[in-house]
C-alpha positions, 0 to 999 in steps of 0.5 A: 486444502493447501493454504494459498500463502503457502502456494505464493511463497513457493511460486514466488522465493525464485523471483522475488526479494521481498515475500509480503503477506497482508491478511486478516486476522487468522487467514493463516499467514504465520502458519504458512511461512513456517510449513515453507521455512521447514519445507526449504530446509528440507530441501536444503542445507547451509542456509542461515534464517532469521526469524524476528518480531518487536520483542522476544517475549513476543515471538516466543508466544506466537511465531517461535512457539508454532514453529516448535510445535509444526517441528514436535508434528511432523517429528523433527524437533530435536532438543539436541539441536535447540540452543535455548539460550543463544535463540537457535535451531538446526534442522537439516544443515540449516541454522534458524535463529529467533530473536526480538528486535528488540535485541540491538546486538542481533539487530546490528550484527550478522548477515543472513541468507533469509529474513522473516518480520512476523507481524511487520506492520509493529516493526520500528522503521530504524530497525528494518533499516539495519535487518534488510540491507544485511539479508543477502537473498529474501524477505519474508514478511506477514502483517495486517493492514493496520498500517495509519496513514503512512508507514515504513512497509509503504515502499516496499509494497510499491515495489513488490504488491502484496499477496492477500488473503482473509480467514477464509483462506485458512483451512484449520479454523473451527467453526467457532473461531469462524463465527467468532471473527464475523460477529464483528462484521457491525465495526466497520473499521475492524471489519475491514482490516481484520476480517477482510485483510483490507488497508481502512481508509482513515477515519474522517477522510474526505473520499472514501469510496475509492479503490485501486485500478486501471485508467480504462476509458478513451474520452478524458480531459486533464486536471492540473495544479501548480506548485514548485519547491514544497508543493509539486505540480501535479497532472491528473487524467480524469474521466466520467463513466456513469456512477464512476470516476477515474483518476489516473496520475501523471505528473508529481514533482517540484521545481517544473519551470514553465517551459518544463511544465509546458514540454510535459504537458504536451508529451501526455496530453497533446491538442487535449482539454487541461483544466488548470488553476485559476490562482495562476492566470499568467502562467496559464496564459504563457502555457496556452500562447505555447500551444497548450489547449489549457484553460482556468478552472471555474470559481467554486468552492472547495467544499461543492466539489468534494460533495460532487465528487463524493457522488461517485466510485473513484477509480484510482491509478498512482502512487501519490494518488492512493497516498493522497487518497489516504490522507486527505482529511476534513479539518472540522468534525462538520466536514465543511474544510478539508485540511489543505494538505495532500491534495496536489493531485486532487485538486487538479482531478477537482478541477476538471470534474467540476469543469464537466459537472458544470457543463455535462453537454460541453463533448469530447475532451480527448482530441489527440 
């Protein structure tokens, strides 16, 4: 059985910069990345390799000493061609280096053709700043997604999604190792980092049945929320289908003036319902004599609408979206008041459900 991290690196070295594995905890990642590593050497010659972690006692007990061993297995290490002290092997013409990030001298020095971050998710952001812009072709990294709330790898799985995979996938686990890893299935934050490869939502989050996915239905309404310089204006498509609702992201930015707002506004939504914020009842007077079919959302308390919306799976499309997702938290251990942060988006979502929660008979919303 070919591990299915194995497969995607070999699929993915022509197209791709960065290579990034997320999986649970023993889903066979470090393994995969070294058969490929040896596999391209095999096939190749000239290539510089940096293999790197935290810490060089770190990597030497894990990442570096499984490359050793897969070389000792398939009878390719050479202690003539293994500089112990300097961190370097040469197989095939290729040089392999190995060091901690620790060592600022390696960090900052050379240039190299390929990168590998084991366990990325401990990497400091200072260092991956000097590592990836010196590495002149690809980057390889593997790490579990015990990520917090935000963190430096965040925009590098915008641009490249990550490839998953769980225990499940790894074909040289036992049994006992098996057992092992599901006899935590009662700890639901571990469960779902380590053993499903999943990134947890944060403990005490205000919405936590929510998942990524595509903006599908044809009969929406839209959300917005005004903001200008440290608060953007944020415009959300919203729809509900049964037990779901579906939150697509439009607008995020700061400094719109309301001839902007009004210009994008009409772009995305045409002759469709907005439900917008009441605290601004000019602005949305100015919008609605321009042509927009926008009104004031209703007065109810912030609290109301969560537990309303918490009734329902969130189907999530956008970038700020999942952060805010993410991030938004209760303030008090009651979960009465959400902190008034990272709910720009969510705010304007709130809005336009609570206009339909409220009037459920009120009809079609999409009017384009």
């Amino acid at each position: 059985m070919l591990n299915p991290n194995v497969k995607y690196l070999r699929e993915s070295i022509s197209t791709n910069r960065y290579l990034l594995l997320q999986g649970s905890t023993r889903s066979g990642k470090t393994r995969a990345v070294i058969d490929f590593l040896i596999e391209l050497c095999l096939n190749n010659s000239g290539m510089e390799i940096d293999i790197t972690r935290e810490t060089f006692k770190a990597l030497k007990a894990t990442a570096w000493r499984d490359f050793q061993k897969c070389l000792l297995d398939y009878k390719l290490y050479n202690p003539l061609n293994h500089n112990k002290t300097d961190g370097i092997y040469n197989l095939n013409g290729n040089r392999i280096n190995y060091f901690g990030s620790d060592d600022h001298g390696k960090v900052h020095g050379k240039s190299r053709d390929i990168l590998w971050v084991n366990e990325a998710q401990l990497a400091d952001e200072e260092v991956i700043d000097q590592l990836f812009p010196r590495t002149r072709h690809k980057i390889i990294c593997d790490f579990n997604p015990a990520l917090g709330e935000e963190h430096w790898l965040d925009k590098y799985l915008d641009l490249s999604p990550p490839f998953v995979t769980t225990y499940k996938d790894n074909p040289y686990l036992t049994d006992s190792q098996v057992e092992e890893i599901e006899s935590k299935k009662d700890n639901p934050y571990w469960w779902s980092v380590y053993g499903e490869g999943k990134r947890a939502k944060v403990e005490g989050a205000v919405f936590t049945r929510w998942v990524e996915g595509k903006f599908e239905p044809v009969d929406y309404w839209f959300g917005l929320d005004f903001g200008y310089s440290n608060d953007p204006t944020a415009l959300t498509r919203v729809a509900i289908e049964k037990d779901k609702l579906y939150i697509k992201e439009e607008v995020y930015e700061t400094h719109l003036t309301t001839s902007q707002i009004f210009d994008i506004c009409k772009g995305i939504c045409g002759k469709s319902l907005i439900i917008a914020d009441s605290a601004e009842p000019r602005l949305i007077a100015e919008l609605r004599s321009k042509g927009l079919n926008i009104q004031g959302a209703k007065k109810v308390t912030i609290n109301e609408g969560v537990m309303l919306m918490n009734d329902y799976e969130i189907i999530a499309e956008g970038k700020n979206l999942k952060k805010e997702l993410s991030k938004y938290r209760w303030a008090d251990k009651g979960k009465t008041v959400p902190i008034d942060d990272h709910n720009h988006l969510l705010d304007g979502a709130r809005y336009a459900f609570m206009f339909k929660a409220m009037r459920p008979n009120y009809g079609k919303y999409s009017m384009r």
